[in-house]
N, C-alpha and C positions, 0 to 999 in steps of 0.2 A: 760106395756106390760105383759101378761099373755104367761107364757110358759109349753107347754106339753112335760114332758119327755117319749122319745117311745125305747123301746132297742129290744135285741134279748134276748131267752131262753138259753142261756149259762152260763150268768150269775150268773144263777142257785140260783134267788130270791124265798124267800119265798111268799105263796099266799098273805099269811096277808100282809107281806111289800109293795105289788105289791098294793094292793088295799087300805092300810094306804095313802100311799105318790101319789095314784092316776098316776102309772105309766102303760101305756101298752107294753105288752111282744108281741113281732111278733114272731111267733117260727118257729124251721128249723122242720126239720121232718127227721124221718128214719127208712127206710122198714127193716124188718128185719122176716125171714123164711115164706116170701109171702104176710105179713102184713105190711101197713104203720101206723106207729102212728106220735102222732102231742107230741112235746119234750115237756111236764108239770112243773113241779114247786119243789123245793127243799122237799123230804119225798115222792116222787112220785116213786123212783128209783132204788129200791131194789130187786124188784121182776123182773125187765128187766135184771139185772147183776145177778143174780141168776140162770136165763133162760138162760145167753150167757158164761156163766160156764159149764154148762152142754150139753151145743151146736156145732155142729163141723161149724156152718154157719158165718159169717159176717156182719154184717149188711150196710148197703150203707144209707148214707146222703143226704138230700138234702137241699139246703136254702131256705127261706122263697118267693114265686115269688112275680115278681114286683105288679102282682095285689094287694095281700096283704097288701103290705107295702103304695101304694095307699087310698086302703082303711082303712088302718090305719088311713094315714094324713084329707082325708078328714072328718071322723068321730072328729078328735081331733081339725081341725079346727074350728068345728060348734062351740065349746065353747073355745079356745083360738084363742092367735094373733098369737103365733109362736110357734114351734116344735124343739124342738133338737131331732136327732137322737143318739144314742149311741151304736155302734156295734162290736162284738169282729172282732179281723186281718179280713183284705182283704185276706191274706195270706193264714188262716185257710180256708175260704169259700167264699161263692160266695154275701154270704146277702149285705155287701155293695153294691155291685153293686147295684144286687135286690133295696136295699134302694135307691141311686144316680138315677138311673132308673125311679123309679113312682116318685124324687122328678120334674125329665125334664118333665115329663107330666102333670105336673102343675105348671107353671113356672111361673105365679104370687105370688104363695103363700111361706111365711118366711118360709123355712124349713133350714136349718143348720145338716148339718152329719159329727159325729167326726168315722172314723176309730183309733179306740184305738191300734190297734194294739196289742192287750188282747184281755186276755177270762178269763173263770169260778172268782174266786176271784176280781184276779187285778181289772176283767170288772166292777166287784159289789162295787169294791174299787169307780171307778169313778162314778157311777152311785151314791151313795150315797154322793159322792161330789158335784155332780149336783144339788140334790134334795137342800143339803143346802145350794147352792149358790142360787137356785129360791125362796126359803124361804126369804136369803136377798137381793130379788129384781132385781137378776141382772138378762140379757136379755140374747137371745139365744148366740152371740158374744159372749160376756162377758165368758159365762161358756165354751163355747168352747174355747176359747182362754188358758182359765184355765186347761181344760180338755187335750190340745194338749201338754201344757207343763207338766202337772204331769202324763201323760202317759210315758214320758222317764224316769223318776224315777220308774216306777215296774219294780219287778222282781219278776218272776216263775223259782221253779223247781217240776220234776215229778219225782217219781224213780217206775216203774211198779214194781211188785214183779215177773213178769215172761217177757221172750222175748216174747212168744206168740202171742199175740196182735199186739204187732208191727210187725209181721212177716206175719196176717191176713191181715193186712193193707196195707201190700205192702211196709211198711217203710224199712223193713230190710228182706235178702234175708232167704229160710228156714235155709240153709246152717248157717250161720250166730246165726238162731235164735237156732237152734240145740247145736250145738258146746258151744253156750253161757250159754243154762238152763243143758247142761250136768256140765259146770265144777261151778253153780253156780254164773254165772256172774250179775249182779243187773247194767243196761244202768241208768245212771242221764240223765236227758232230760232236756234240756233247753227252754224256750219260749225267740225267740234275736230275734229283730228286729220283730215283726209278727210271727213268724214260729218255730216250732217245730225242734230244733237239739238236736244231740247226741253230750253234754257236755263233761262226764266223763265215764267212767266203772269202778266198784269196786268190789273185790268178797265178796258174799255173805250179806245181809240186814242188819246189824248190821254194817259193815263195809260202808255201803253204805250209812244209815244215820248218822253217824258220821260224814263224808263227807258234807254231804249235810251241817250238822249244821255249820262245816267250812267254807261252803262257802258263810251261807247267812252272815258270819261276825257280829263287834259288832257294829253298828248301824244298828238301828230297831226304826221309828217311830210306823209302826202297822203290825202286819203279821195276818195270816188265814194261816192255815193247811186245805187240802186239801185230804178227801178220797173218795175211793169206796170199802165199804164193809168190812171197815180198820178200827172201830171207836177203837174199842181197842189200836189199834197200833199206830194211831194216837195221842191217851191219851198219850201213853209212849213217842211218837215222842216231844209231846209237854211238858213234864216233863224234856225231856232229855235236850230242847231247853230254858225251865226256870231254868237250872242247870247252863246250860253254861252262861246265861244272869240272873242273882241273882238280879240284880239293876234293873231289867227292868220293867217301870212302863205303860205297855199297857198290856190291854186283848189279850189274845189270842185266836180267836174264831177255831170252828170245822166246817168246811162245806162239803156239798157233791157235786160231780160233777156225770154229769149228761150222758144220753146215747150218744150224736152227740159228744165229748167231748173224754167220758171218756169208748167208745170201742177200741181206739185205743190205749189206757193206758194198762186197764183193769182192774179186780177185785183183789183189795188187792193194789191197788196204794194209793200212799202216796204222797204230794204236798204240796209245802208252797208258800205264795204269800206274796210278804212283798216290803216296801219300807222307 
């Protein structure tokens, strides 16, 4: 059986790897100051967080419609037998559905949809787990079966460098988000179970990634750091992290997260995705 890996753009893959390993991106989209754009590919994303720095606006999401993901299936059908889906949280957005959705409208054909209950890294974590479980052969089952149980081992953390964003978003009240960047407050955010919570609070960024290094502890099969607009800091983040871990024998990669993601964070966040 021939299988088509199909995800979402949160993931926040590179074009090459998308087109290497022959995977399709359905992307979410998000209008922002009266314009909708279609959410692009890792190096795309610099000049949108540059723009929403210097912006008093918000930008509004939306997921991918059922048509889409439709036309996804049936275009990946013409040359495979079966489809795995691969999409970050239910929790986060509405794309699973979207996805479950066009798979009822074609209810002959093998589609398979894992809600990972991730996003940005983690998601990329499993997606490239998939690719080399279809490498060896195994069927759309198989890799989801796979897929359902190594989603409960990720973990994410986010630490914004301002309340801001989460205060645009509606996540936390102004009150709240005032109060916090007057006396230097740095929120850890958690991704549990699907969904975005407020972990910890620590003052100030230096005390906050300290924190964070405490808490991913000392096993680490593989992590990803996680910025917007942070690569510097992220270097020191990950220096700091190979300090703590001397024996640690995995790469540590640099990624970026992307607009649907990483408005609610914002510019200068910092994230590690590790299991």
């Amino acid at each position: 059986m021939t299988v088509k890996i199909i995800t979402d753009s949160t993931a926040y893959l590179s074009k090459e790897y998308v087109e290497k390993e022959d995977i399709t991106v359905v992307p979410l989209h998000y209008m922002f100051d009266g314009v909708e754009y279609i959410e692009g590919f890792k190096g795309e994303f610099d000049d949108y967080f540059e723009k929403l720095q210097n912006s008093k606006s918000f930008p509004t999401t939306s997921q991918p419609s059922v048509g889409e993901f439709k036309e996804a299936y049936l275009k990946a059908l013409e040359n495979y037998d079966e489809i795995i889906v691969i999409v970050l949280s239910s929790k986060l957005s509405g794309t699973y559905n979207s996805a479950v959705a066009a798979k009822e409208l074609l209810e002959d054909k093998k589609i398979t949809i894992v809600d990972t209950l991730s996003t940005v890294a983690a998601l990329k974590f499993l997606i490239e787990d998939a690719v080399m479980l279809k490498k060896e052969g195994k069927n759309a089952d198989e890799i989801a079966s796979y897929l359902e149980d190594k989603k409960t081992k990720l973990k994410v953390l986010a630490l914004p460098d301002t309340l801001e964003y989460l205060k645009r978003g509606g996540r936390i009240s102004p009150l709240q988000a005032n109060l916090g960047n007057l006396i230097n407050i740095k929120p850890i955010i958690e991704l549990k179970d699907g969904e975005l919570t407020l972990l910890e609070k620590a003052r100030g960024k230096k005390n906050a990634l300290d924190r964070v290094i405490e808490l991913v502890g000392d096993e680490i099969n593989r992590a990803t750091i996680c910025q917007i607009l942070a690569y510097d800091e992220a270097l020191v983040f990950k220096e700091l992290l190979e300090e703590k871990h001397p024996d640690l024998n995995i790469k540590i990669d640099i990624e970026e997260i992307g607009p649907v993601i990483g408005s609610h964070l914002g510019p200068k966040t910092i994230g590690i995705c590790w299991y």
